[in-house]
MARRO-620806 format. One record per atom (N, C-alpha, C): residue in one letter; atom name; x, y, z. Coordinates in steps of 0.1 Angstrom, whole numbers. Atoms other than C-alpha are relative to their C-alpha. Example, Ala and Ser with C-alpha at 12.3 -4.5 7.8 and 13.67 -1.06 7.14 Angstrom:
% residues 2
 code site  east north    up
    a    N     9   -12     0
    a   CA   123   -45    78
    a    C     9    12     0
    s    N    -9   -11     0
    s   CA   137   -11    71
    s    C    -8    11     8
END
This chain:
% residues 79
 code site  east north    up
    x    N    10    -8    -6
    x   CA  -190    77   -38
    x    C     5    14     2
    x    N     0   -15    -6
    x   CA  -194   114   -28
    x    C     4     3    11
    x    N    -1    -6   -11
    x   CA  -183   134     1
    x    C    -1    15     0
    x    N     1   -13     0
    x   CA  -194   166     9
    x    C     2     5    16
    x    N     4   -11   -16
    x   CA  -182   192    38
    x    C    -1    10     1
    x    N     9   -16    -3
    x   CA  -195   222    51
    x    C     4     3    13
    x    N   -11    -3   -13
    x   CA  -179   244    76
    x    C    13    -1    -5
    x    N   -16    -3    -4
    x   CA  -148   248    92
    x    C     8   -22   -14
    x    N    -3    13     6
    x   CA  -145   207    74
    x    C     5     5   -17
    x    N    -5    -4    17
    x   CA  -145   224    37
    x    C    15     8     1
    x    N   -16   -13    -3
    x   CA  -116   254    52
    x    C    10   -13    -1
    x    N    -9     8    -4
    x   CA   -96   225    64
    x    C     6   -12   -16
    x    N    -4    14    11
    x   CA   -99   197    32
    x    C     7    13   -15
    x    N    -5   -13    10
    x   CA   -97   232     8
    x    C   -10    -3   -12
    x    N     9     6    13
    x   CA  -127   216   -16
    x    C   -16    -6     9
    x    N    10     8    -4
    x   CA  -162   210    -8
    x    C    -5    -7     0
    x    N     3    14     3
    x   CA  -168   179   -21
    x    C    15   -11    -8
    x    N   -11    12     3
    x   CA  -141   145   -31
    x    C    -8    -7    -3
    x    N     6    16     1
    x   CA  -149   112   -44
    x    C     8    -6     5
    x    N    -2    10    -5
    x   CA  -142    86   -25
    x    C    -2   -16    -3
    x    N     1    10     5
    x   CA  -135    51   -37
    x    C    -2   -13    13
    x    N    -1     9    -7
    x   CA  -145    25   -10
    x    C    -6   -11    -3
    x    N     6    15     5
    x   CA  -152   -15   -11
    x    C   -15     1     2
    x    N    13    -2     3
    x   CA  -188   -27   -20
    x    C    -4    -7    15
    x    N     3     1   -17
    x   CA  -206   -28    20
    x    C     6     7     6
    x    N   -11    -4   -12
    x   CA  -184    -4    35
    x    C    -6    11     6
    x    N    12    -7    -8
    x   CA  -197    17    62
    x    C     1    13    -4
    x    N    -6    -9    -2
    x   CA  -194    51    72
    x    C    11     3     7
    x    N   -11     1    -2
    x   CA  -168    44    96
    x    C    13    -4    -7
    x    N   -14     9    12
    x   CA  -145    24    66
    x    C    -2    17    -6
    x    N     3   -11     5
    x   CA  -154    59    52
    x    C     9    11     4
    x    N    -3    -7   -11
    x   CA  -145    81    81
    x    C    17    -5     0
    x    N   -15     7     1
    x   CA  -111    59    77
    x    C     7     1    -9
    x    N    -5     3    20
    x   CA  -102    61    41
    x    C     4    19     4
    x    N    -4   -18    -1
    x   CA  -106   100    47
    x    C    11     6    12
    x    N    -7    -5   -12
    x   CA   -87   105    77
    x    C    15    -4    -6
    x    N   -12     2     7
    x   CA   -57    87    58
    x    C     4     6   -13
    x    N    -5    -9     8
    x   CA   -63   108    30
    x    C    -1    12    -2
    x    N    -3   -13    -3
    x   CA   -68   138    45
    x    C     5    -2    14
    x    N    -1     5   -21
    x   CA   -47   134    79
    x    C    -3    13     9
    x    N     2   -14    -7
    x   CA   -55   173    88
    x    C   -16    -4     5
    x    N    16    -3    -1
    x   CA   -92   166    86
    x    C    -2   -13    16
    x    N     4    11   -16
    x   CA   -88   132   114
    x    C    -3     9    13
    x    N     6    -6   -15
    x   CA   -90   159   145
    x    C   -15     7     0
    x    N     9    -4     0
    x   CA  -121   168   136
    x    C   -15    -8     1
    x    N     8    12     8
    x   CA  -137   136   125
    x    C   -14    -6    11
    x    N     4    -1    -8
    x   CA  -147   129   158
    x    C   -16     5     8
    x    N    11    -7    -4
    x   CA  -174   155   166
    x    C    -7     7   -13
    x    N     9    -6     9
    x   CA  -190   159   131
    x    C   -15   -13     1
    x    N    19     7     5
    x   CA  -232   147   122
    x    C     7   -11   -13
    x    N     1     4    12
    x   CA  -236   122    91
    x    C   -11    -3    -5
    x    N    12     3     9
    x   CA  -259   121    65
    x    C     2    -7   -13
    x    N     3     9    14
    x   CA  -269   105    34
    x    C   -15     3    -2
    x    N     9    -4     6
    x   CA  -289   122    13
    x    C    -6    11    15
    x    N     3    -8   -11
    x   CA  -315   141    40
    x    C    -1    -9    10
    x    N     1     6   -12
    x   CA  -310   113    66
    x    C     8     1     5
    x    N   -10     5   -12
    x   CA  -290   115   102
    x    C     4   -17    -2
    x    N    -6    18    -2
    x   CA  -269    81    99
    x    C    12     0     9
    x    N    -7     0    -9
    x   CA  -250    65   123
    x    C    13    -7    -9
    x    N   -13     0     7
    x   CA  -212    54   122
    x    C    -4   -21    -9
    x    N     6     9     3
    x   CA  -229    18   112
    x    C    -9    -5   -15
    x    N     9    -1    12
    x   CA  -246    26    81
    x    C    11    -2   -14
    x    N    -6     1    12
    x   CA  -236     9    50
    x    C    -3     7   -11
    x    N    -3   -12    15
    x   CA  -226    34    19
    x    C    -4   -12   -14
    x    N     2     8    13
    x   CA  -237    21   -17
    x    C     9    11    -9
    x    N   -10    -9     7
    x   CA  -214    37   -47
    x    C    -6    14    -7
    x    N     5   -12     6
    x   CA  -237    62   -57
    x    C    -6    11    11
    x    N     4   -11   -11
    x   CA  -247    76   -23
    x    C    12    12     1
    x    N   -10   -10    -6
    x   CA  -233   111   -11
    x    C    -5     2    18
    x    N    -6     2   -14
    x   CA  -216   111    26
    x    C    -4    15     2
    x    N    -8   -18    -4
    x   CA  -223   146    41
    x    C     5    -5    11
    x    N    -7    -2   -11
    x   CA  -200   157    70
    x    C    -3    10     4
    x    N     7    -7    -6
    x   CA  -217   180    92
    x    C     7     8    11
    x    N    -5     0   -11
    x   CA  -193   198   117
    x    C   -13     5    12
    x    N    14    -3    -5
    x   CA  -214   208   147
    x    C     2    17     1
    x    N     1   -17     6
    x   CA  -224   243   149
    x    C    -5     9    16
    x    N    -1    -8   -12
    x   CA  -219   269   178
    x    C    -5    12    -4
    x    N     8   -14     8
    x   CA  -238   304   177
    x    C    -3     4    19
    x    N     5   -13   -12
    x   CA  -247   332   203
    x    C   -13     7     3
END
């Protein structure tokens, strides 16, 4: 599968999108987990980002299929 970040998430990984190889059912959190171990800079962040799939909000519950793309969303502050 896909991962795409945007934001301060892209600065930090150094690439705005990775593939990610995870088992067949595995959520977004087995997701959120796989990344955090292979980017360990990106885990303090992991916390307080949105998730999507495709143009849907998904929760940390939502099972991934091998062709979907994960966005990571950090959240977004403004004046």
């Amino acid at each position: 599968m896909q991962v795409e970040f945007y934001g301060i998430l892209e600065e930090v990984v150094g690439q705005p999108r990775m593939t990610l190889e995870l088992a067949e059912g595995a959520t977004v959190a087995d997701a959120l987990e796989a990344l955090a171990g292979q980017q360990p800079e990106l885990a303090p962040h992991l916390a307080r980002v949105a998730y999507a799939v495709g143009d849907e909000l998904v929760g940390k519950d939502t099972r991934l299929k091998a062709d979907d793309t994960l966005v990571l969303l950090p959240p977004v502050s403004g004046g």
